[in-house]
N, CA, C and O atoms as a GROMACS GRO file, in nm:
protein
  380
    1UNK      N    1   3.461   2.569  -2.022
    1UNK     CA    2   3.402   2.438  -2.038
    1UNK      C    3   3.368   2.418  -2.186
    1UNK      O    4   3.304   2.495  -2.257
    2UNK      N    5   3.421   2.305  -2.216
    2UNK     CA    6   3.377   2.277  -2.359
    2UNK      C    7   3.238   2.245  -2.394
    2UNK      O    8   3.158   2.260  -2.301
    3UNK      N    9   3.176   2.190  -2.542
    3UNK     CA   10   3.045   2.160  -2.532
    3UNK      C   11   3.033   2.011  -2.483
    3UNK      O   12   2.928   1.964  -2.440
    4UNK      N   13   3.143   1.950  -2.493
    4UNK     CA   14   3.118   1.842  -2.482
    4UNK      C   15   3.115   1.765  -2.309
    4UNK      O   16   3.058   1.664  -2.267
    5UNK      N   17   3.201   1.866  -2.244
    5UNK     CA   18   3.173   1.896  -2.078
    5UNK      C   19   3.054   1.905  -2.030
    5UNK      O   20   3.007   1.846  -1.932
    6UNK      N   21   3.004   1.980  -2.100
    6UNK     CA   22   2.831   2.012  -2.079
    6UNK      C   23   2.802   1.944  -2.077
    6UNK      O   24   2.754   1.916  -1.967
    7UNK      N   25   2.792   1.840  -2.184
    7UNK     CA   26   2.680   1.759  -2.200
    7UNK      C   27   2.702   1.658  -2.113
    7UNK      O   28   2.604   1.597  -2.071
    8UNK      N   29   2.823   1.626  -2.074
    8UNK     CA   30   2.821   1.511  -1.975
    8UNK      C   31   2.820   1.535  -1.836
    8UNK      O   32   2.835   1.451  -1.747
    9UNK      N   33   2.798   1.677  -1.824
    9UNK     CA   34   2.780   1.721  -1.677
    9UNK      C   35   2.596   1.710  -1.729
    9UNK      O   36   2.532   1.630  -1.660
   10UNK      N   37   2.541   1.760  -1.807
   10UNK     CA   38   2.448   1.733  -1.791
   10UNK      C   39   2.382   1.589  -1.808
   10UNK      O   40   2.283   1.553  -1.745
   11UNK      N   41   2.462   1.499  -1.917
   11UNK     CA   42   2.387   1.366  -1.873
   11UNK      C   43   2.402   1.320  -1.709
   11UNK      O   44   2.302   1.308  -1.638
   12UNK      N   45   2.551   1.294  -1.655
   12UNK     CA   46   2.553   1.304  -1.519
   12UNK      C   47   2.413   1.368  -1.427
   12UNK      O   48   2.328   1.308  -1.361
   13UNK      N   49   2.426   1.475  -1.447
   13UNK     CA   50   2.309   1.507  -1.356
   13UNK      C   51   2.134   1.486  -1.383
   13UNK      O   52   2.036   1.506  -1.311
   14UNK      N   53   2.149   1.442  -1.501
   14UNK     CA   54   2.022   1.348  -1.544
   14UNK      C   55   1.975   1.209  -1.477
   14UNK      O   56   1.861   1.166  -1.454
   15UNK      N   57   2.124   1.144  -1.453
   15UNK     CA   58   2.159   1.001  -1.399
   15UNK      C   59   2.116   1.029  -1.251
   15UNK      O   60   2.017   0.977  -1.199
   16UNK      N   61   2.201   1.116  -1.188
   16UNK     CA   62   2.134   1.141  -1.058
   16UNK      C   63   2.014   1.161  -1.032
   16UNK      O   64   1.960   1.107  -0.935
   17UNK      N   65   1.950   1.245  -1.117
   17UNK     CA   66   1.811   1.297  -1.069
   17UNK      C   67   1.724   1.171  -1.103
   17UNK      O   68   1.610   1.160  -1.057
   18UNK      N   69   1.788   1.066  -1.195
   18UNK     CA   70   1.698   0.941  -1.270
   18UNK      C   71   1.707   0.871  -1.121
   18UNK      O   72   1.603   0.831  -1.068
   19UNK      N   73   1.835   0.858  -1.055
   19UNK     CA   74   1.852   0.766  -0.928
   19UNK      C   75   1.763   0.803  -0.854
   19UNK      O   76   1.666   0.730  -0.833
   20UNK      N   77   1.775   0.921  -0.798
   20UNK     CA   78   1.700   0.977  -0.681
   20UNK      C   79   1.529   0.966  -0.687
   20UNK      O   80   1.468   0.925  -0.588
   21UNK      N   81   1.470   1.000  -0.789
   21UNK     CA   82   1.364   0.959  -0.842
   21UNK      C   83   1.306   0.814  -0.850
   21UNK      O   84   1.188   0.789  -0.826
   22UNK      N   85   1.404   0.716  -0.888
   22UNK     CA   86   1.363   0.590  -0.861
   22UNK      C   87   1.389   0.495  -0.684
   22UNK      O   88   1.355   0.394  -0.623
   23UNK      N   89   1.456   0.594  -0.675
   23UNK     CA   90   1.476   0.592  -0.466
   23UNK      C   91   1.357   0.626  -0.438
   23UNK      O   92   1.279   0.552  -0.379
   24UNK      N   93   1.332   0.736  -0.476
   24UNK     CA   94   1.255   0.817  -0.421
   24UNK      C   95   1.078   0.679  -0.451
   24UNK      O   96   0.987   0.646  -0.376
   25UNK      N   97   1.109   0.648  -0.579
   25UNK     CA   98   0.964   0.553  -0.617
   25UNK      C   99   0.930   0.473  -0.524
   25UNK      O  100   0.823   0.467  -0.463
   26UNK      N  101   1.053   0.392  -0.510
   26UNK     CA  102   1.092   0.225  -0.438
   26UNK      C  103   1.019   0.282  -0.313
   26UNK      O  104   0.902   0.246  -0.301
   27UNK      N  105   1.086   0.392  -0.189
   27UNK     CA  106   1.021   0.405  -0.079
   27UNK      C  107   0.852   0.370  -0.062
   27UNK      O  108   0.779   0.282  -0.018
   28UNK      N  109   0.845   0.496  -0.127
   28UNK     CA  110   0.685   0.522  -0.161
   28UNK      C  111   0.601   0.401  -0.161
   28UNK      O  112   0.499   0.371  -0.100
   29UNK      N  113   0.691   0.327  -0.268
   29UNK     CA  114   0.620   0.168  -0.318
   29UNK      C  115   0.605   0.095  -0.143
   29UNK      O  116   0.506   0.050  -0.086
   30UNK      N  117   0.702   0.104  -0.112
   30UNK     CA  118   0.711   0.029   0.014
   30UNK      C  119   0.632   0.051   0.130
   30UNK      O  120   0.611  -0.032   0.219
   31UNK      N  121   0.584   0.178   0.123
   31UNK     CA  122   0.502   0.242   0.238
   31UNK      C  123   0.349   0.214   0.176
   31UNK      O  124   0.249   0.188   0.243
   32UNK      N  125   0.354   0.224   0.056
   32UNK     CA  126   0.200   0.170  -0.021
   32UNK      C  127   0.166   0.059   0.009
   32UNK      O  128   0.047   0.026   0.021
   33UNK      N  129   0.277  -0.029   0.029
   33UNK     CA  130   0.231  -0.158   0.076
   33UNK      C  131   0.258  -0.193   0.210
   33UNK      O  132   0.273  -0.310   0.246
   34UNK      N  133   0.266  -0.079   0.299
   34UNK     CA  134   0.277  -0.109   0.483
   34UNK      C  135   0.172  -0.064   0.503
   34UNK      O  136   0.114  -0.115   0.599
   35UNK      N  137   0.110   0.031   0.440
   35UNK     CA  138  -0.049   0.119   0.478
   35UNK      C  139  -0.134   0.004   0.429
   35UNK      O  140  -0.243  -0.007   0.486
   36UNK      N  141  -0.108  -0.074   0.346
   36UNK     CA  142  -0.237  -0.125   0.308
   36UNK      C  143  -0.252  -0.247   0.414
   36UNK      O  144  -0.348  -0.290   0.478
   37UNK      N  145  -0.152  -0.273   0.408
   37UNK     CA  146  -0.144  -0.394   0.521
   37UNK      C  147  -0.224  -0.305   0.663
   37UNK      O  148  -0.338  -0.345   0.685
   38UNK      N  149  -0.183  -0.216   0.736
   38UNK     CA  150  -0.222  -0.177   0.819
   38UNK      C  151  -0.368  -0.106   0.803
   38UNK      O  152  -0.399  -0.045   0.906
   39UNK      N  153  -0.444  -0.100   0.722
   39UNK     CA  154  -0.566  -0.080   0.680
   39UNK      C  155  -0.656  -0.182   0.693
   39UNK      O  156  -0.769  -0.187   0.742
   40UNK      N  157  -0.556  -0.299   0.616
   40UNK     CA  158  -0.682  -0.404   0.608
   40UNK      C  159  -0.666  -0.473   0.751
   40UNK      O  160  -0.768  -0.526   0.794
   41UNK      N  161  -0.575  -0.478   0.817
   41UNK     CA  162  -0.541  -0.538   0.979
   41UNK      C  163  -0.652  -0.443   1.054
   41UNK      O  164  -0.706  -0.498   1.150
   42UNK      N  165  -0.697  -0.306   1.024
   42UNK     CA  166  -0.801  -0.228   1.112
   42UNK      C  167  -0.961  -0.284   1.051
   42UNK      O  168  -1.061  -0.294   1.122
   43UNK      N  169  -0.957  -0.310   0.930
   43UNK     CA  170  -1.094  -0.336   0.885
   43UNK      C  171  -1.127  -0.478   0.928
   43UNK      O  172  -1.243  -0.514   0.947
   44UNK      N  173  -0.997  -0.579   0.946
   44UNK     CA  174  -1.023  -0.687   1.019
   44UNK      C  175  -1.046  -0.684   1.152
   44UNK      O  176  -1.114  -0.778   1.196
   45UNK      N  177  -0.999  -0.580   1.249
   45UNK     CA  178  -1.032  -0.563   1.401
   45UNK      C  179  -1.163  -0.523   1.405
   45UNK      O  180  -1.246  -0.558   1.489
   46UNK      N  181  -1.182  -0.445   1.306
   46UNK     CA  182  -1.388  -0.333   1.326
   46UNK      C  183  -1.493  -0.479   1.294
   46UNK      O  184  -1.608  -0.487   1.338
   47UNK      N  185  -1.431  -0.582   1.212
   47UNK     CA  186  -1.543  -0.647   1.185
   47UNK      C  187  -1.518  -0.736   1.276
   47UNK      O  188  -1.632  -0.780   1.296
   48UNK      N  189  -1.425  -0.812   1.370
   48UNK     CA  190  -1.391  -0.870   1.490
   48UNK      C  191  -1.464  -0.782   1.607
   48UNK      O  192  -1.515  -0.847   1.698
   49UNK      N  193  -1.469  -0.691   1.609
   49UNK     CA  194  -1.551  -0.586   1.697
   49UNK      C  195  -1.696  -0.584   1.716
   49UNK      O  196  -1.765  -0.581   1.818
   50UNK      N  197  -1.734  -0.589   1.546
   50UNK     CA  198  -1.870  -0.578   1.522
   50UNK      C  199  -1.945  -0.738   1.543
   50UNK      O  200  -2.067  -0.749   1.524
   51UNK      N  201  -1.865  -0.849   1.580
   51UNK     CA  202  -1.867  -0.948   1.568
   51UNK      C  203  -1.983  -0.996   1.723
   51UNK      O  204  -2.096  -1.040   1.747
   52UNK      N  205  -1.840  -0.940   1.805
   52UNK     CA  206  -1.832  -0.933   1.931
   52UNK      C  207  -1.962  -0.863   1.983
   52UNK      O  208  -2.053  -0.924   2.038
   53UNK      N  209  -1.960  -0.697   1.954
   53UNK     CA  210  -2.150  -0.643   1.948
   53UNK      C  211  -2.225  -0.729   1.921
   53UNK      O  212  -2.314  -0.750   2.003
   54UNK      N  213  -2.220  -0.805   1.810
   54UNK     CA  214  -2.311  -0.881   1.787
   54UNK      C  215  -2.386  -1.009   1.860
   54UNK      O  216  -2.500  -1.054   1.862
   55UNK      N  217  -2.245  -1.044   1.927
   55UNK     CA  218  -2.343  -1.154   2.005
   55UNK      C  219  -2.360  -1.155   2.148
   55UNK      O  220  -2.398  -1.242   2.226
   56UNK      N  221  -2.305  -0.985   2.165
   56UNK     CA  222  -2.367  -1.012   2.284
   56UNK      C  223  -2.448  -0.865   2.321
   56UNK      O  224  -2.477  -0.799   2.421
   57UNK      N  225  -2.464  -0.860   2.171
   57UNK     CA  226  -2.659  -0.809   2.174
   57UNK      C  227  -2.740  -0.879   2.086
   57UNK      O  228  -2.741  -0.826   1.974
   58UNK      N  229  -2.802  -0.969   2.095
   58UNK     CA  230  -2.839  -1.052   1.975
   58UNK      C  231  -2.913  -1.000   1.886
   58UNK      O  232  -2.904  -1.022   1.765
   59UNK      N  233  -3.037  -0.885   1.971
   59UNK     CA  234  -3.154  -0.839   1.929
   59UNK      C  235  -3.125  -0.686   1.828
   59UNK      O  236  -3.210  -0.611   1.780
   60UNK      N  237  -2.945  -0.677   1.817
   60UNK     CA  238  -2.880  -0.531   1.700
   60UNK      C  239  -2.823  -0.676   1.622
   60UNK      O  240  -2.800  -0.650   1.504
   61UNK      N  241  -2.801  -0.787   1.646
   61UNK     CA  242  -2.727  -0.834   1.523
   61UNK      C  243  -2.752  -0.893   1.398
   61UNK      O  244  -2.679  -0.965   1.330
   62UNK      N  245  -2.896  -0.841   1.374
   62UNK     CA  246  -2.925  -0.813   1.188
   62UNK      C  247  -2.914  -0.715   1.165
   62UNK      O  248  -2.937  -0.694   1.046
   63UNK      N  249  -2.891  -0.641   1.214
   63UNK     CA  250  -2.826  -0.476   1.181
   63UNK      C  251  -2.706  -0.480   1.176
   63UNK      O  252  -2.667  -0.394   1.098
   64UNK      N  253  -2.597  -0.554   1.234
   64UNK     CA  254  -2.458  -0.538   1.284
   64UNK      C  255  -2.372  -0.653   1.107
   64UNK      O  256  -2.253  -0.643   1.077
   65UNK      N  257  -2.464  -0.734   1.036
   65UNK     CA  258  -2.418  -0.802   0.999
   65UNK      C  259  -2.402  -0.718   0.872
   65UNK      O  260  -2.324  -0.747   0.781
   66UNK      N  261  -2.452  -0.652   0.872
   66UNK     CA  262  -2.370  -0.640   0.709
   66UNK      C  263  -2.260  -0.532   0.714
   66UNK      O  264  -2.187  -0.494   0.622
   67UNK      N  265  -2.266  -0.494   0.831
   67UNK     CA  266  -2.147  -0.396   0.855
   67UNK      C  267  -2.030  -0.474   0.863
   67UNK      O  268  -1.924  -0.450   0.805
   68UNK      N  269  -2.061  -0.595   0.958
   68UNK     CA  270  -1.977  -0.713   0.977
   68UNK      C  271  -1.876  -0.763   0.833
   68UNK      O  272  -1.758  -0.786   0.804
   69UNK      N  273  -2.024  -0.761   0.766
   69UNK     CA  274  -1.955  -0.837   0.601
   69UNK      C  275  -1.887  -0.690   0.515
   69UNK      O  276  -1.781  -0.726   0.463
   70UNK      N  277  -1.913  -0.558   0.489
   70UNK     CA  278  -1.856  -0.478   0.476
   70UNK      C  279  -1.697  -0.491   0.492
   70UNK      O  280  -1.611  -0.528   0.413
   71UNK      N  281  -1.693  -0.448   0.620
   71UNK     CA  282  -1.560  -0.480   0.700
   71UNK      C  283  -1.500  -0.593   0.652
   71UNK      O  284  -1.391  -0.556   0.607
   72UNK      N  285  -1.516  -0.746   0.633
   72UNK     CA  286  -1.472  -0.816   0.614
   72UNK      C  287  -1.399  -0.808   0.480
   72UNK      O  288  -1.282  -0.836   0.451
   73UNK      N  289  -1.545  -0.740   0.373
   73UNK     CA  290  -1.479  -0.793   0.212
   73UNK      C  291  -1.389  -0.645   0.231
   73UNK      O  292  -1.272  -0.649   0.194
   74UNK      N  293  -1.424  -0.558   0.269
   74UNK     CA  294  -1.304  -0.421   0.246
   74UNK      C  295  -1.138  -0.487   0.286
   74UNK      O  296  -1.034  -0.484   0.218
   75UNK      N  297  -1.166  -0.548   0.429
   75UNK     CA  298  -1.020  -0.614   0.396
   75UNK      C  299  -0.959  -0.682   0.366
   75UNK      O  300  -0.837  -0.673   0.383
   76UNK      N  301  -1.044  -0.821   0.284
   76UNK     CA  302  -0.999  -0.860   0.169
   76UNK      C  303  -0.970  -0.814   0.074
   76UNK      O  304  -0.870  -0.863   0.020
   77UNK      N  305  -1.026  -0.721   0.019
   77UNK     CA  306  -1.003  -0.653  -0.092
   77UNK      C  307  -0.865  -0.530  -0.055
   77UNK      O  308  -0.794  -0.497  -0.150
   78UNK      N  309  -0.852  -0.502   0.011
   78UNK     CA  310  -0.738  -0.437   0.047
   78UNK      C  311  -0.612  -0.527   0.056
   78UNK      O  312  -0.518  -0.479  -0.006
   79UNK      N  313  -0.585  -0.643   0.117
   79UNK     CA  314  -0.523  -0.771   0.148
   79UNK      C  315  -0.463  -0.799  -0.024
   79UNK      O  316  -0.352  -0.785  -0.074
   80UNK      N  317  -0.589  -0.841  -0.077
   80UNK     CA  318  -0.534  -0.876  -0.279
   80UNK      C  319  -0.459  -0.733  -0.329
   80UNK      O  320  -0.369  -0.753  -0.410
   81UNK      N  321  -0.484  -0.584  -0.290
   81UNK     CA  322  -0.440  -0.495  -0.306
   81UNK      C  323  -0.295  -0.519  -0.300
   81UNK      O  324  -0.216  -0.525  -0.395
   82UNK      N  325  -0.272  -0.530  -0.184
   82UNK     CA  326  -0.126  -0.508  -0.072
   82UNK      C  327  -0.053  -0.588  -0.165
   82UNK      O  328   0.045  -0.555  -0.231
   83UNK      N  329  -0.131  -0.734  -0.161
   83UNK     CA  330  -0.012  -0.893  -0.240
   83UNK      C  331  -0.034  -0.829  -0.383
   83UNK      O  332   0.063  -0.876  -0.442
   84UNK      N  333  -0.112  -0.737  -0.492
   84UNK     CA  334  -0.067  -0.711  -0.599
   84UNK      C  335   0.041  -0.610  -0.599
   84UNK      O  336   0.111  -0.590  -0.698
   85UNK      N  337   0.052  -0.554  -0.500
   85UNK     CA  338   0.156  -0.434  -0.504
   85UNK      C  339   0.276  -0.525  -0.486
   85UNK      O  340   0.344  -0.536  -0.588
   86UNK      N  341   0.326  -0.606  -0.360
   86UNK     CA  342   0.423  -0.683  -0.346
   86UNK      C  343   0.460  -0.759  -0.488
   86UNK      O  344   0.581  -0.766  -0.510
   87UNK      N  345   0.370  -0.817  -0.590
   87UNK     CA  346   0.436  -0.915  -0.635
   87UNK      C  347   0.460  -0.810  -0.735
   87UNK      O  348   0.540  -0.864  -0.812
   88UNK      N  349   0.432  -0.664  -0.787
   88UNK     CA  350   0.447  -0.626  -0.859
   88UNK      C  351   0.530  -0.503  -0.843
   88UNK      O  352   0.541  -0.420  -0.933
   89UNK      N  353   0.619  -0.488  -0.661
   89UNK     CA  354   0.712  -0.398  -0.647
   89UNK      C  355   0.895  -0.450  -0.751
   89UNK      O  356   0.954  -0.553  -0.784
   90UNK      N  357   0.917  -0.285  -0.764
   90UNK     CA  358   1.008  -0.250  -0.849
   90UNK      C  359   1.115  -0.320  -0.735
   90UNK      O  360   1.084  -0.321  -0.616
   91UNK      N  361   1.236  -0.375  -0.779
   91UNK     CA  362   1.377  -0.427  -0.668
   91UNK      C  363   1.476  -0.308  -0.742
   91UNK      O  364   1.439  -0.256  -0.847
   92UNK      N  365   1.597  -0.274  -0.682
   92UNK     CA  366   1.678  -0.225  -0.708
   92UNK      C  367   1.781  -0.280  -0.778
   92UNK      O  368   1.880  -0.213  -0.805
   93UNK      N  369   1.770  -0.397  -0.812
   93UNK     CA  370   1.833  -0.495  -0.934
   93UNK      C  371   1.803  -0.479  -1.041
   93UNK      O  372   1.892  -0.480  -1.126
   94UNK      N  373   1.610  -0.447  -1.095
   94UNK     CA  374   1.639  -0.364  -1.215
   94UNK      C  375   1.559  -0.295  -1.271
   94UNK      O  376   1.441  -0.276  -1.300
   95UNK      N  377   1.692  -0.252  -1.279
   95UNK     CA  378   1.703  -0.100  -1.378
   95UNK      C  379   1.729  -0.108  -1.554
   95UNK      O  380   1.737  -0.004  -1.620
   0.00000   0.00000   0.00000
């Protein structure tokens, strides 16, 4: 093998490992933004839950409310999470 074989077997296998690596990103990216979604969809059911405790115990629901509001802003704040990841996922167009 010449030197110059080398080097393009080794850029080649640079290119691959660059591909696989940015495969490998994109997934990841994509599952970062299915968990979050499915996070903030549970923090929206607990405070729909805690909602529900609440009124039909009236005499726990100044106790129940700020758990209520907890729950609520966590999955808002998870929700702006998810849509910053989306508007700011990588496409396979570019590179």
């Amino acid at each position: 093998m010449t030197s110059d074989e080398g080097t393009v077997r080794r850029a080649e296998d640079l290119a691959r490992k660059t591909e696989k690596a940015r495969s490998r990103s994109m997934r990841l990216w994509a599952h970062a933004i299915e968990v979050a979604g499915q996070l903030a969809d549970t923090e929206e059911a607990v405070a729909g839950t805690l909602r529900r405790l609440a009124s039909q115990h009236p005499h726990d629901a100044s106790l129940l409310r700020p758990k209520i509001k907890a729950a609520e802003n966590n999955a808002a704040w998870t929700r702006r999470r998810m849509n910053d990841l989306q508007a700011k996922q990588p496409h396979p167009a570019e590179r």
